[in-house]
Structure formats: structure tokens, C-alpha cells
Steps between C-alpha positions, in 0.01 A plus 500: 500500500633867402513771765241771517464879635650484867509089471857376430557095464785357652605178364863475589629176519803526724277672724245319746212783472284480186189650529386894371623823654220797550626877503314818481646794587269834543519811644863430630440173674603182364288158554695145464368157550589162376268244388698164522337191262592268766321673795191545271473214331625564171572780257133547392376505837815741620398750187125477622645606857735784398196614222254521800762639722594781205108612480445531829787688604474753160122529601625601856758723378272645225264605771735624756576882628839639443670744728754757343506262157549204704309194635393549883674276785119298523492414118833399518466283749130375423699384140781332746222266663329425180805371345573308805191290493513417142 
């Protein structure tokens, strides 16, 4: 499968992790998880993970209040929790 908009594969072979990668930076804040195959059972189900993951956390984002051009402490740490319990 071929990467999409803020959804990189990683399919290294001398490396143990292969799963996708999700970043999104906005407003000055930058947003990293990693989706391993092995953790979600696969690489379709890891892409459905990091896809849900993605929309949720660009529809939180999206919606969000910025202070001085920049995402407030809460959003930034409402986004921290979500991608923790994908």
C-alpha cells in the first residue's frame, strides 16, 4: 500500500516496526503516532486505525480556538489523549 497525506508506511526490513506513521502539524504543533501492523492486526487493519485516528484528530483540530496564531494548551492536550487511545 502507498502512503497518503500525513500517513507514511514503514516497511523496513532490517527494522522490527512495520506498521504506518500519522503526522499533522497545524498551527505550530506537531502530532506523531505510530500504527504498528503487528499490534493491530495487520496492515489493513493498522491503515483503518491511523485513517480513523487522522479524522478525528483533523476534525478536533479543525474545530479548535487558537491563541496568538497558535493552538491553546487544552486542544493540545485533548489531541495528546486522543492519539493515546487509538
Amino acid at each position: 500500500m502507498k502512503s497518503r497525506k500525513n500517513l507514511t508506511r514503514f516497511t523496513y526490513e532490517t527494522t522490527a516496526f512495520q506498521g504506518w506513521r500519522l503526522c499533522l502539524s497545524k498551527s505550530g504543533s506537531t502530532f506523531t503516532k505510530y500504527f504498528s501492523d503487528k499490534k493491530y492486526g495487520g496492515e489493513r487493519k493498522a491503515l483503518k486505525a491511523a485513517t480513523t485516528a487522522l479524522d478525528e484528530l483533523r476534525d478536533l483540530l479543525d474545530k479548535s480556538r487558537k491563541v496568538n496564531g497558535k493552538l491553546s494548551k487544552t486542544t493540545i492536550t485533548k489531541a495528546q489523549k486522543l492519539l493515546k487511545a487509538a
